[in-house]
Residue frames as qw, qx, qy, qz and C-alpha x, y, z in Angstrom:
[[0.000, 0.889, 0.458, 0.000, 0.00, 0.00, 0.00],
 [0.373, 0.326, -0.023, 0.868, 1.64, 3.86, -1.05],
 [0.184, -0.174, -0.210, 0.944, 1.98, 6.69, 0.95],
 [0.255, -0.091, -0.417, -0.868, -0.59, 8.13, -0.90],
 [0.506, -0.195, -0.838, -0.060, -2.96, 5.31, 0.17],
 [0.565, -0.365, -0.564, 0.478, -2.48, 6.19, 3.88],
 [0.155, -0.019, -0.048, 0.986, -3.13, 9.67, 3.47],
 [0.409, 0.011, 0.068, -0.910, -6.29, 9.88, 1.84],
 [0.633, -0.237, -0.479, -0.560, -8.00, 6.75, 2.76],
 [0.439, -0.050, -0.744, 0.501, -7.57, 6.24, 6.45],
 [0.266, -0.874, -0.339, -0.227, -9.56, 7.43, 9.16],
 [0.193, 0.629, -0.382, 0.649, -7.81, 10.02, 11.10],
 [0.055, -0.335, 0.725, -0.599, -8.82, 8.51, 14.54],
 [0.730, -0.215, -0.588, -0.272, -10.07, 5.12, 15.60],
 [0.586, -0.557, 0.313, -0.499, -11.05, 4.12, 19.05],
 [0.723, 0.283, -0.615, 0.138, -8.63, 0.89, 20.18],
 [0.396, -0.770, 0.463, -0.190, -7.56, -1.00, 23.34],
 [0.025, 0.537, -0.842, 0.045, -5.47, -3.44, 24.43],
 [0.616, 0.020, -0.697, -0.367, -6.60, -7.06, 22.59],
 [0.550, -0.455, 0.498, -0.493, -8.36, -8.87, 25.19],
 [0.006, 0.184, -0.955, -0.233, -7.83, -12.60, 25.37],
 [0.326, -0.129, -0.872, -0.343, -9.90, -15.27, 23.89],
 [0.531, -0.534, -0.628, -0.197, -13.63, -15.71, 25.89],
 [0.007, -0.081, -0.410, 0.908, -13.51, -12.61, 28.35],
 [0.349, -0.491, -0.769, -0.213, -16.20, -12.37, 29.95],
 [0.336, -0.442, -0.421, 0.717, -18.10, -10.66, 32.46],
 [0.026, 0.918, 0.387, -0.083, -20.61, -7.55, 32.91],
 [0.421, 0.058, 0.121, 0.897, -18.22, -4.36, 31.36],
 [0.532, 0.456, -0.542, 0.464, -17.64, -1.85, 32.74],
 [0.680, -0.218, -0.491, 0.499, -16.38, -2.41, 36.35],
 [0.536, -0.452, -0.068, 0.710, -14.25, -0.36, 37.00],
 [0.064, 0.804, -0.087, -0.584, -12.60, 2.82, 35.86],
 [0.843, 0.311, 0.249, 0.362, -11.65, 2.86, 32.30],
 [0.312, -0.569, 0.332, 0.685, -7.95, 4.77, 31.13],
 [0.681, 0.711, 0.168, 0.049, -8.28, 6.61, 27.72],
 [0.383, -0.569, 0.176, 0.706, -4.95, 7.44, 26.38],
 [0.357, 0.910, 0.134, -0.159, -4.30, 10.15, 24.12],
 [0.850, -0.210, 0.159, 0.457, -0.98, 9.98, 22.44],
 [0.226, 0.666, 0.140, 0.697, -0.68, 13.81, 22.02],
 [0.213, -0.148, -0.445, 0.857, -0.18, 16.43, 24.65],
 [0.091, 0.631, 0.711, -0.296, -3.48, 18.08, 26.01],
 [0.050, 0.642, 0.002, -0.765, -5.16, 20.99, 23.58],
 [0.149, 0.272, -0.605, -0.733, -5.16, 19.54, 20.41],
 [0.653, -0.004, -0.306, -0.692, -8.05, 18.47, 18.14],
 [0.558, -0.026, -0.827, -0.060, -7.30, 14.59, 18.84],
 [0.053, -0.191, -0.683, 0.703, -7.41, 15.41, 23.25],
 [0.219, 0.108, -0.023, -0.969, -10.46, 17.53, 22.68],
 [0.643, -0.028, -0.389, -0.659, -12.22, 15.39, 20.88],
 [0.609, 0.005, -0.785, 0.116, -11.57, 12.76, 23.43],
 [0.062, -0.043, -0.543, 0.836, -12.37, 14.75, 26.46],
 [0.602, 0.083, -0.100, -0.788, -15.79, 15.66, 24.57],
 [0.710, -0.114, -0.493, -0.489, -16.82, 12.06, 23.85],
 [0.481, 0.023, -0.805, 0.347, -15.51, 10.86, 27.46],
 [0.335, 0.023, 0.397, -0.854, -17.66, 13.24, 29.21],
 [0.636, 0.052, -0.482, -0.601, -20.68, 11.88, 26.83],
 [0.626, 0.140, -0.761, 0.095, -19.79, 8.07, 27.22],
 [0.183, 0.128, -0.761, 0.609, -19.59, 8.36, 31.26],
 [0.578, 0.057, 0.159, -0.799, -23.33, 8.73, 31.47],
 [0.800, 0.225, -0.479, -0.283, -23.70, 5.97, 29.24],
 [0.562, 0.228, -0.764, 0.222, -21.54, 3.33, 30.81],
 [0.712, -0.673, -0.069, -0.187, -22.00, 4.64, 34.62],
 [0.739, -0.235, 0.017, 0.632, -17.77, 4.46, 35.07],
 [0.256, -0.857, 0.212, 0.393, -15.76, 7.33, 35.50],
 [0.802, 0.487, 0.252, 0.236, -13.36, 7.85, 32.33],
 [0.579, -0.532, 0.263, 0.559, -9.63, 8.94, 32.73],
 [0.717, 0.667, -0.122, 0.164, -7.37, 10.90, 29.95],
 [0.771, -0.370, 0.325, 0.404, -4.24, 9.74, 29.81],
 [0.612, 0.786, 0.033, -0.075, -2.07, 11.99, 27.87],
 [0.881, -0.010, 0.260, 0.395, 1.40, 9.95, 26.26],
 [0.498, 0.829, -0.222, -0.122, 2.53, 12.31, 23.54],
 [0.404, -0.651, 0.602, 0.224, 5.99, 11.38, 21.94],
 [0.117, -0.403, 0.784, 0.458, 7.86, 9.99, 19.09],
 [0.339, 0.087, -0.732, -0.584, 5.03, 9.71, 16.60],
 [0.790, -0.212, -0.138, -0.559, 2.40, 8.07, 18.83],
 [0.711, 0.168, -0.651, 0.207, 4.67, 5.06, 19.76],
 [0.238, -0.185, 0.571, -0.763, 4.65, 6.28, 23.52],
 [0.649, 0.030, 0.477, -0.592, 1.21, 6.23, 24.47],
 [0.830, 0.221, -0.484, -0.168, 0.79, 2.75, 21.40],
 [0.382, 0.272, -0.737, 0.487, 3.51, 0.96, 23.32],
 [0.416, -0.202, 0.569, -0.680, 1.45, 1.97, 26.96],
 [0.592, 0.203, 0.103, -0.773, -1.34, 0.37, 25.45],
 [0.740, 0.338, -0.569, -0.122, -0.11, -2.63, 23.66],
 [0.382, 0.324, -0.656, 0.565, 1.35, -3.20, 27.29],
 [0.508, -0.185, 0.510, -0.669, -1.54, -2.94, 29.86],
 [0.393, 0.043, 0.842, -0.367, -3.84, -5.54, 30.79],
 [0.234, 0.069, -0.603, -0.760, -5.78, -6.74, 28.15],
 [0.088, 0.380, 0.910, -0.140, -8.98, -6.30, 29.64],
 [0.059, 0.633, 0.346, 0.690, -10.45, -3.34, 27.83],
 [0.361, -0.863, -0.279, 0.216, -10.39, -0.82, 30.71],
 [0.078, -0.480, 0.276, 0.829, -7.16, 1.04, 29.05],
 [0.478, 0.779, 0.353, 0.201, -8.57, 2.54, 25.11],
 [0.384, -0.300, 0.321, 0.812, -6.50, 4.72, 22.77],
 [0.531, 0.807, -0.015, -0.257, -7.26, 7.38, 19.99],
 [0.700, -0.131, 0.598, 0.367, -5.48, 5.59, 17.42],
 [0.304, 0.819, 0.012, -0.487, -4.65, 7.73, 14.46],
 [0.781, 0.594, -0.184, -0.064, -3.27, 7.40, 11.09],
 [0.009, -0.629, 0.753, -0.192, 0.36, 7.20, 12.96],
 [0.422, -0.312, 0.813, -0.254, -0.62, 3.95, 14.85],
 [0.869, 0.218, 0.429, -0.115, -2.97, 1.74, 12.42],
 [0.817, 0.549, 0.043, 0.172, -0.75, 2.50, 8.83],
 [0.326, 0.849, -0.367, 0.197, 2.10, 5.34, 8.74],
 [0.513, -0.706, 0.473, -0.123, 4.33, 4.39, 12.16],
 [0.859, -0.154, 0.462, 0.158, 5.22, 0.55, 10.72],
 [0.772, 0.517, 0.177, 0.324, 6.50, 1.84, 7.77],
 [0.100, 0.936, -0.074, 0.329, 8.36, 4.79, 9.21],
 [0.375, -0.634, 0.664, -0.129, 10.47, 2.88, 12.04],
 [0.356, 0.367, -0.849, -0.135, 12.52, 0.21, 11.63],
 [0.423, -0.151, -0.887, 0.104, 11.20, -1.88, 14.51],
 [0.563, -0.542, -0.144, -0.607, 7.79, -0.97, 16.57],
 [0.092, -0.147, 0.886, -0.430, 7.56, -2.51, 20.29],
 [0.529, 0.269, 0.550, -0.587, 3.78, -3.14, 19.18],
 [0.092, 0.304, 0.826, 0.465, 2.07, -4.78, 16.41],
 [0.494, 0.079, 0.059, -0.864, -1.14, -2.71, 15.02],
 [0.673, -0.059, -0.445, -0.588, -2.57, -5.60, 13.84],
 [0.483, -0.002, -0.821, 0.305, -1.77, -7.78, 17.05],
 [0.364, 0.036, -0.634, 0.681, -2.04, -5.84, 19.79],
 [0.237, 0.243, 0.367, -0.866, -5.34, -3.93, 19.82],
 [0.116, 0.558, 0.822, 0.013, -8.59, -4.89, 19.40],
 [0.135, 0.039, 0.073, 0.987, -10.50, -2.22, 17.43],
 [0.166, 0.340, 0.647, -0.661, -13.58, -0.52, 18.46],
 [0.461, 0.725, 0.485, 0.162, -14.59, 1.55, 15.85],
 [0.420, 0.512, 0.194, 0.724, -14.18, 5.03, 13.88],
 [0.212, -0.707, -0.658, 0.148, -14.65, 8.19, 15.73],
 [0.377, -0.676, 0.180, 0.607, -13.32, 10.61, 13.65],
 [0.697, 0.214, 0.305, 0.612, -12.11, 11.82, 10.27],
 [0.062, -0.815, -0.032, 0.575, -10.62, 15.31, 10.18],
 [0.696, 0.512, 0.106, 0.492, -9.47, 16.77, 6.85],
 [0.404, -0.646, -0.056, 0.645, -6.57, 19.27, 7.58],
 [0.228, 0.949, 0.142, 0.166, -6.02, 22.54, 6.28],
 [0.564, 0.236, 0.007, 0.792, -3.21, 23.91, 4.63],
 [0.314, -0.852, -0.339, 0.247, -2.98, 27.51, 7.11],
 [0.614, 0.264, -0.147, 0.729, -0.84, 30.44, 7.36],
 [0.265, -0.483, -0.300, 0.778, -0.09, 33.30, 9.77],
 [0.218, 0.843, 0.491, -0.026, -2.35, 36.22, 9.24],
 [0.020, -0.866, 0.368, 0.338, 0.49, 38.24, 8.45],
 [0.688, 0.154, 0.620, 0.343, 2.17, 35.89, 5.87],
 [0.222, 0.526, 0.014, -0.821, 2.71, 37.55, 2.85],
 [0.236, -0.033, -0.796, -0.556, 0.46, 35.87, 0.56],
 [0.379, 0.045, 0.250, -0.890, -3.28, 36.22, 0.48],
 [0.900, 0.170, 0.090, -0.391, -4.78, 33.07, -1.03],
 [0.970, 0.020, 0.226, -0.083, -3.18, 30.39, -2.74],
 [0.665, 0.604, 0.042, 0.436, -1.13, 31.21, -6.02],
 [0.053, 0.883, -0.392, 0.254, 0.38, 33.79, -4.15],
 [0.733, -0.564, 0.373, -0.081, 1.36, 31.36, -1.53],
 [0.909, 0.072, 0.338, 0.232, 2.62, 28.95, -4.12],
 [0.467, 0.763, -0.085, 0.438, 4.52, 31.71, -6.33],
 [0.037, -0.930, 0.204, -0.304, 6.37, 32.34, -3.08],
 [0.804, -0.362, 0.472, -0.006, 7.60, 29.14, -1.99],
 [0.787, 0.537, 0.169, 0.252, 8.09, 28.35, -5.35],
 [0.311, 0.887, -0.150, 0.306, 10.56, 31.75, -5.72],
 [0.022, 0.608, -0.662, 0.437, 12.40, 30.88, -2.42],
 [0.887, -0.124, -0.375, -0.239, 12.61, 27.30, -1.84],
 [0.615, -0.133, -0.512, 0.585, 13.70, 25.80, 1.86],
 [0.341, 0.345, -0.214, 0.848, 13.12, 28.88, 2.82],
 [0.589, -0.431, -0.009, -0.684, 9.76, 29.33, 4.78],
 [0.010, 0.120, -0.977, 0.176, 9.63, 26.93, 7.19],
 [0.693, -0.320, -0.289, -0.577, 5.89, 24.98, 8.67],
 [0.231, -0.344, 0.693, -0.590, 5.11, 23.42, 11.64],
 [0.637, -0.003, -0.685, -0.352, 3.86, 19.96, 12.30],
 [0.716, -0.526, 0.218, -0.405, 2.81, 17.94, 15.46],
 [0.641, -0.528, 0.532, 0.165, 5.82, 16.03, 15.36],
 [0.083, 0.330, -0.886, -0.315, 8.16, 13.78, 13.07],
 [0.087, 0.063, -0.992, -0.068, 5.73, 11.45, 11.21],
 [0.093, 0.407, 0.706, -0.572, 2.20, 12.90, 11.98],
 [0.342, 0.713, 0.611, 0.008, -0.65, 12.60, 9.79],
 [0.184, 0.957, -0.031, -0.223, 0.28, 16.64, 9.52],
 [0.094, -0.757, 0.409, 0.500, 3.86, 16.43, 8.22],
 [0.513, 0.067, 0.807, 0.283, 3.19, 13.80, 6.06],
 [0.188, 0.850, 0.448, -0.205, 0.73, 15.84, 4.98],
 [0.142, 0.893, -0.202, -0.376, 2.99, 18.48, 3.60],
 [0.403, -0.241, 0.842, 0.266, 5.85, 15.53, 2.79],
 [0.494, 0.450, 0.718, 0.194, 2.74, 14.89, 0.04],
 [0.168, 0.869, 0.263, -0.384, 2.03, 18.31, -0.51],
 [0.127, 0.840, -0.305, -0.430, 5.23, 19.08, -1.92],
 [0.408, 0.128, 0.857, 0.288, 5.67, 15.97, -3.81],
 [0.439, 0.604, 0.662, -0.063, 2.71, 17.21, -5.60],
 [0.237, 0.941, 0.219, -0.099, 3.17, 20.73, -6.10],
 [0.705, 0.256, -0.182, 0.636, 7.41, 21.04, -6.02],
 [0.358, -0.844, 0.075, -0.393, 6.93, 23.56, -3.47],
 [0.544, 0.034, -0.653, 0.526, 10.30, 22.95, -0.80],
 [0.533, -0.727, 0.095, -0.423, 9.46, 24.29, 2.90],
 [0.220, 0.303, -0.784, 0.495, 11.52, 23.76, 5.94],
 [0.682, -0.370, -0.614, -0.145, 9.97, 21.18, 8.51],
 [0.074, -0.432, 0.557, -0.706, 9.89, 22.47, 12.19],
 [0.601, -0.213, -0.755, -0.157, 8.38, 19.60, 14.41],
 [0.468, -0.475, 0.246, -0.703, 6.31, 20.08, 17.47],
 [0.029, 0.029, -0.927, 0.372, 5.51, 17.98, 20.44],
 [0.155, 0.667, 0.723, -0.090, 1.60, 17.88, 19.29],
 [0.139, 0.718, 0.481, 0.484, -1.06, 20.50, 17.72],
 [0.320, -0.882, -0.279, 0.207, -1.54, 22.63, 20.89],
 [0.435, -0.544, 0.231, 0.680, 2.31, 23.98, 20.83],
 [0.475, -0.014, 0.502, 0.722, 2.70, 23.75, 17.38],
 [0.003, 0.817, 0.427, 0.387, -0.87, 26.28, 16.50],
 [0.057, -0.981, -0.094, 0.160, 0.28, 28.71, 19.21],
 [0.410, -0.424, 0.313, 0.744, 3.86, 29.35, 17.55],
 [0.258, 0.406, 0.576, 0.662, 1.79, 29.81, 14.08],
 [0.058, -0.914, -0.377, -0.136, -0.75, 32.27, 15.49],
 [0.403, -0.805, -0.010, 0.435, 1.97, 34.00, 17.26],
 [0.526, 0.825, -0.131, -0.159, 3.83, 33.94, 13.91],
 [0.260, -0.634, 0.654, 0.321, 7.44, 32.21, 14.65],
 [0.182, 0.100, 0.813, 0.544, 6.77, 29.48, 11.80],
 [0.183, 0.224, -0.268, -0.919, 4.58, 30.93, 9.37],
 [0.707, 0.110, -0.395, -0.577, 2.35, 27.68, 8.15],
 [0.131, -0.131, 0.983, -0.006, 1.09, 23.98, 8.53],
 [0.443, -0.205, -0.818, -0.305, -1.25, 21.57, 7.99],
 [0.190, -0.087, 0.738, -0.641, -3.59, 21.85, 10.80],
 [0.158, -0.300, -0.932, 0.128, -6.51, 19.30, 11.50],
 [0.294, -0.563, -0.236, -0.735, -10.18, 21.14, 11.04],
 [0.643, -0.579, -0.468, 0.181, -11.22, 19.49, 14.75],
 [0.511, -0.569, -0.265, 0.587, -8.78, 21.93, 16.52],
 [0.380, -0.054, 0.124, 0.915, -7.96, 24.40, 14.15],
 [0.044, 0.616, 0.386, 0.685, -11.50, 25.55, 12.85],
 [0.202, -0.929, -0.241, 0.193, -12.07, 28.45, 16.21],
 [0.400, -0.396, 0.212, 0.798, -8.51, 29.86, 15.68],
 [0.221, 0.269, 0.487, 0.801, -9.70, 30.06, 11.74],
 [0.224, -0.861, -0.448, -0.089, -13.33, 31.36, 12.90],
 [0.463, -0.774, -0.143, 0.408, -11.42, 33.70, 15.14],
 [0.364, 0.927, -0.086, 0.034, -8.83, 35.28, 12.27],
 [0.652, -0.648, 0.371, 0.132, -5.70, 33.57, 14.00],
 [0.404, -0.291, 0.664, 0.558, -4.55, 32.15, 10.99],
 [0.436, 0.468, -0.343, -0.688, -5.32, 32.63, 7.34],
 [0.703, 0.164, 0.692, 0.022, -6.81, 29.07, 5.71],
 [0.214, 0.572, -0.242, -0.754, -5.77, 28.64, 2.11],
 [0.622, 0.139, -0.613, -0.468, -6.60, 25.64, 0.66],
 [0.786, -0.216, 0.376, -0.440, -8.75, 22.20, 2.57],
 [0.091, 0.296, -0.922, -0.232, -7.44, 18.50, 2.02],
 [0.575, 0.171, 0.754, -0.268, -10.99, 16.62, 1.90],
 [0.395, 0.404, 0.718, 0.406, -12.76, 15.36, -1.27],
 [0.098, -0.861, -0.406, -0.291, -15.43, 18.29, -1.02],
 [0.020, -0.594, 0.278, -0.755, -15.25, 21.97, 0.40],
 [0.330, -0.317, -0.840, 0.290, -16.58, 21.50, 4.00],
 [0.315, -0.717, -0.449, -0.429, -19.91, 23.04, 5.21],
 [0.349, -0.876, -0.293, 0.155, -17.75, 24.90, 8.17],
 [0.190, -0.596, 0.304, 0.719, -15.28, 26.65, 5.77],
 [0.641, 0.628, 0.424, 0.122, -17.76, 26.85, 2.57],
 [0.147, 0.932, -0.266, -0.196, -15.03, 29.82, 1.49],
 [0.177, -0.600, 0.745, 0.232, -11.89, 27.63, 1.19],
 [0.534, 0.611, -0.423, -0.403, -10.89, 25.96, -1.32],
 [0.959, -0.130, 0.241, 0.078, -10.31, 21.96, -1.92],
 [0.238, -0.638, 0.614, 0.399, -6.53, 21.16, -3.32],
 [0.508, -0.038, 0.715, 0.478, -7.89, 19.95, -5.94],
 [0.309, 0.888, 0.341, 0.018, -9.96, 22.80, -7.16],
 [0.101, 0.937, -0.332, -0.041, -6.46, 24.77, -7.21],
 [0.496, 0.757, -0.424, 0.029, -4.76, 22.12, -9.19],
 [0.062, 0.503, -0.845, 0.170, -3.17, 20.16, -7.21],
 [0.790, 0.189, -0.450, -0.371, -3.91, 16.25, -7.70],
 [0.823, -0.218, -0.523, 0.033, -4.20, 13.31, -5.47],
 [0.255, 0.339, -0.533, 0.732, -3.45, 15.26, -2.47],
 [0.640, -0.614, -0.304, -0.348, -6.43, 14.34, 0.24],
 [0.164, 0.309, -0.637, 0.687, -4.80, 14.93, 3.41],
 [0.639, -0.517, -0.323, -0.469, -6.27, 13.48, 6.55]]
């Protein structure tokens, strides 16, 4: 399966815990249950876990823990998780890093995706948006591309880490478009949006879950959307392939 593949036909976050053995049994849940989050707290993935764990605790009648891992690509809090008790009382947001990109990106995992977790379901697909500092100088697209284009390596962008859905994300982008940019890697979404709003790296890929109040708010400048279709809570921005650029779904 290509790169390509794993970009734009994955969900961006599935709900996973540690595989339980053969004929468990037994009235669920007990006890408490541990969600981990293998991002640092603030970003679209935590968020959206904090929102459906609040939900879910009604439902179940059990208290519901986040546990945020961040770190080397998701492989932290994967690894925690592949490693507890495998009675479904730890669960993971499992993103495009931990079911496809991560085995092809290290040499040797401490976790099998297809071993070690038992998958719940989908609960999630974000399409991320190409962004840029509201001072940037380039007002929509073409300009953006006629300036990267004029001084390649030279802009840099910001990503939630080595290997995350987002820097791949650009790692395709400029495959597509020959556009060069310097990669500046963050320790998750939360750090890596407030150094763009504040302006020290200039662009990235951010994820519509966390990024669309900043855009609502004017914090950063959105210039072009990675889903199939515009989306119905930026009906103004453009898909990347209405401006030309071809097999580039980013998720």
């Amino acid at each position: 399966m290509n790169r390509r593949h794993f970009l734009s036909a994955l969900a961006a976050s599935a709900l996973a815990a540690a595989a339980p053995p053969a004929g468990a049994q037994g009235s669920y849940p007990a006890q408490l249950i541990k969600w981990v989050v293998p991002y640092p707290a603030g970003g679209g993935t935590d968020n959206l876990a904090r929102t459906l764990a609040e939900a879910m605790r009604a439902t179940l009648g059990q208290q519901i823990i986040i546990d945020n891992r961040p770190g080397v690509a998701t492989n932290i809090g994967a690894e925690y998780v592949a490693n507890a008790k495998p009675d479904g009382y730890t669960v993971m947001s499992a993103d495009n890093g931990v079911l496809a990109f991560n085995e092809h990106l290290f040499r040797k995992l401490a976790f099998s995706p297809e071993k070690d977790f038992a998958y719940i379901g989908a609960i999630g697909r974000f399409p991320l948006v190409l962004v840029v500092h509201p001072a940037f100088p380039a007002a929509d697209f073409k300009a953006f591309m006629e300036l990267v284009r004029a001084e390649p390596g030279k802009v840099d962008y910001a990503s939630v880490g080595n290997g995350s859905p987002h820097h791949l994300a650009m790692e395709l982008f400029q495959s597509r478009t020959g556009a060069r940019l310097t990669h500046v890697p963050y320790r998750g979404a939360a750090p890596a949006m407030q150094d763009v709003m504040g302006g020290q790296v200039p662009v990235m890929f951010l994820d519509l879950a966390s990024g669309a109040p900043i855009i609502k708010a004017g914090k950063v400048r959105p210039l072009a959307i990675g889903s199939q279709t515009r989306s119905p809570l930026l009906p103004d921005v453009p898909t990347l392939a209405e401006l030309g650029v071809p097999d580039a779904e980013v998720f």
